[in-house]
N, C-alpha and C positions, 0 to 999 in steps of 0.2 A: 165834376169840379170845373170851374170857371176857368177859362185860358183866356192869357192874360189880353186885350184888344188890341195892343200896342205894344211891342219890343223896345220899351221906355233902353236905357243900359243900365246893363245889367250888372255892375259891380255893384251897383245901389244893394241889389240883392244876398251881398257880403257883406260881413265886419270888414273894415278896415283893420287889419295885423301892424304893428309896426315892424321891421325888422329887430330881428333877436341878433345879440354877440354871438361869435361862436360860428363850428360848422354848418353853412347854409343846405333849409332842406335838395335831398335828392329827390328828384321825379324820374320813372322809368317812362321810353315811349318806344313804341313801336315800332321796326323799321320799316313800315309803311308810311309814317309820318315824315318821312327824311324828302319825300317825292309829293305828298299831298297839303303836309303842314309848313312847311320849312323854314314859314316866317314865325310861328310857335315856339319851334325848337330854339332859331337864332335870337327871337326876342326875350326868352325863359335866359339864357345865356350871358348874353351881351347886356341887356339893359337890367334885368333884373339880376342878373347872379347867382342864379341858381345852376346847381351840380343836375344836369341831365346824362342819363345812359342809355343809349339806343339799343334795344334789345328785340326779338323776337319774340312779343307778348302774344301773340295772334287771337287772343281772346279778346281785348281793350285797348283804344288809343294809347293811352297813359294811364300809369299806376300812381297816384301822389301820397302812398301808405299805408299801410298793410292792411288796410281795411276797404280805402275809399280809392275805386276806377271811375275813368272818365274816360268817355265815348268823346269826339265831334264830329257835330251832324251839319252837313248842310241842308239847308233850309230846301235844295233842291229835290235832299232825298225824301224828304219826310212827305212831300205832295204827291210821292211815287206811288199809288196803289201798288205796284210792282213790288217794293222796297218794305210792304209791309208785313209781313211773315219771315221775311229773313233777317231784318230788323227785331222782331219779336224772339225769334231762336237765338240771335247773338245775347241780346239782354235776360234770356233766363239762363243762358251759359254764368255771366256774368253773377247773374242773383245766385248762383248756387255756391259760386267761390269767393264772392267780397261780402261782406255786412251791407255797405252802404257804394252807393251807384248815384253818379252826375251825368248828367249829358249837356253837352253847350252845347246849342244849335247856332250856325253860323251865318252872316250870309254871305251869300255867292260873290265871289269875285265877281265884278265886269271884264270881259275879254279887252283883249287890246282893241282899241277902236270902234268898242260899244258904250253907247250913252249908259249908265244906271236907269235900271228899270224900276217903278213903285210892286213893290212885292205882293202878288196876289194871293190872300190866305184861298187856301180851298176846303173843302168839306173832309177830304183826306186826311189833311193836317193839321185839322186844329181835332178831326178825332184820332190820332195818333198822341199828339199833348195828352191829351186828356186819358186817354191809358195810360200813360206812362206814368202821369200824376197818381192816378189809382195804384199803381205797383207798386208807389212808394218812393218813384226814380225822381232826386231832383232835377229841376232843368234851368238850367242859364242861359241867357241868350248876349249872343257878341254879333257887334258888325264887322268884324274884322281879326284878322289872325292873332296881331298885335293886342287884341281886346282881350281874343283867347287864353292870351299867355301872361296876362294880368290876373284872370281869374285861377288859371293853374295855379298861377303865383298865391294867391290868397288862398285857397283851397289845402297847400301843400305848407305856410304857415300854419292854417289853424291847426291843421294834425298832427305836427310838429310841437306846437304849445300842447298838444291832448297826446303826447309821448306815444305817437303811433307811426313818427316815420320809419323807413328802411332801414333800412340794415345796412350799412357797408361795409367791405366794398360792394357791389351790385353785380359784377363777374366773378364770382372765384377761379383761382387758378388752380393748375395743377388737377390732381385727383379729386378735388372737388369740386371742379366742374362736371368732372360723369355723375357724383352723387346727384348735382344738382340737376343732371337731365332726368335722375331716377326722381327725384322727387316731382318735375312736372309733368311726366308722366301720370300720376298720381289723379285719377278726377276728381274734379270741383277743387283741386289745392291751386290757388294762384301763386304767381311767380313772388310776389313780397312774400306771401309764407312759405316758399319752398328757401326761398332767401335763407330767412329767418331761422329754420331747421337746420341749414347747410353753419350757420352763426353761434347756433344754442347750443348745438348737439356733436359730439365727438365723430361719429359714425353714425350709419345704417340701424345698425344694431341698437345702438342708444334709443334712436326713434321708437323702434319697435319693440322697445320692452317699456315703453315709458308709460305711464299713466294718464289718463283727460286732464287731471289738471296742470302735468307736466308737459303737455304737446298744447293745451291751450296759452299756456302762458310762454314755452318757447318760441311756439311760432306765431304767437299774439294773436289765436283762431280765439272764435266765438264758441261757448261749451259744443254747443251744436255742431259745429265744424269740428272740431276736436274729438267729438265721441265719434264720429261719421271717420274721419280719420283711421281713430282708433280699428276701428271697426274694419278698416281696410287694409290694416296693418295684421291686426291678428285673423284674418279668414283664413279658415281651414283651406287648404288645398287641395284638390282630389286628386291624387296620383293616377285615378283609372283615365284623366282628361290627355296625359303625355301620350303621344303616339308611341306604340306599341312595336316593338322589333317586329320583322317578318320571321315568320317562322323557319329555320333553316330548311335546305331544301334536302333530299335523302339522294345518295347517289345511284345511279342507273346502273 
């Protein structure tokens, strides 16, 4: 696939959304973004109005819907040869538990009392693009945080109009927060469809007697994820796997 020669901006590359009446979407992020994005989060906030929850997603930047994660990349990592197999394991993490996968590449802040530098593509990183393209993974490109959290912003509209946002609230309290740690537990289920489950479903138990197209449509999974689910719900359990008491010992 052809990578693009020029990082034209990259909103062009969106519908423009108008804002809708009504509760504005929620985006989950990461609380690694609190320390690397901060002008993301504040500008997702303040200028656009959007409901953000800083959560421990450790899988993606930001979730904008129970289907669609978004990665940001800076443009520094992606020239990293270094950066490029653990880049590759984070994004099939990702592909096993969302449908659909964004990644905004960003670029680099200038340090304090450094000139901006003209960005040098390398051989690295325009064949990293170009994998990614192949996977499937769309890409946005932002010069800036604030660009970022414009495309967040549009990204978490459209899914919104396509009745695929979150679930609120984004924390449960009470007893259904331990559910909800039971649920990410759970491989390949992300944190929107553990949401969703903790939202749909009364109990543990409900989950686990439901049917594929009851767990697809509660926790808004793809049939595929849903029977995969399924499948993880009803596995036989081998009792000979629990450790075994010691055998008493006889007296002397």
């Amino acid at each position: 696939p052809r990578v693009p020669a020029e990082h034209s901006p990259s909103l062009a590359g969106l519908p423009r959304v108008p804002a809708e009446r009504g509760p504005s979407p929620c985006i989950l992020a990461d609380s690694r973004e609190i320390s690397s994005g901060p002008g993301v989060i504040s500008c997702l906030r303040a200028v656009h109005g959007l409901r953000v929850q800083v959560c421990s997603l450790g899988s993606s930047d930001y979730i904008v819907s129970s289907r669609l994660a978004v990665d940001r990349l800076l443009q520094s990592e992606l020239q990293s040869p270094g950066n490029r197999n653990k880049l590759s394991q984070r994004l099939q993490r990702l592909r096993g538990a969302f449908e659909r996968i964004c990644v905004i590449v960003e670029t680099d802040r200038a340090r304090p009392g450094e000139t901006s530098r003209l960005f040098q593509r390398t051989q690295c990183y325009d064949g990293v693009l170009s994998a990614l393209v192949q996977a499937g993974i769309r890409i946005l490109f932002s010069s800036c945080q604030e660009e970022s959290a414009a495309l967040l912003k549009d990204l978490a509209l459209l899914e919104h109009r396509k009745d695929a946002a979150i679930q609120l609230p984004p924390e449960p309290q009470g007893h259904r927060r331990d559910v909800l740690g039971f649920y990410l537990s759970i491989p390949n289920l992300s944190y929107g469809a553990a949401l969703n489950l903790c939202h749909s479903f009364g109990s543990i138990t409900a989950v686990a007697n439901s049917s594929v197209p009851a767990l697809a449509a509660g926790a808004r999974l793809s049939r595929p994820q849903a029977e995969e689910l399924h499948r993880f719900l009803r596995h036989d359990f081998d009792l000979q796997l629990l450790p075994q008491p010691l055998p008493a010992k006889g007296k002397s």
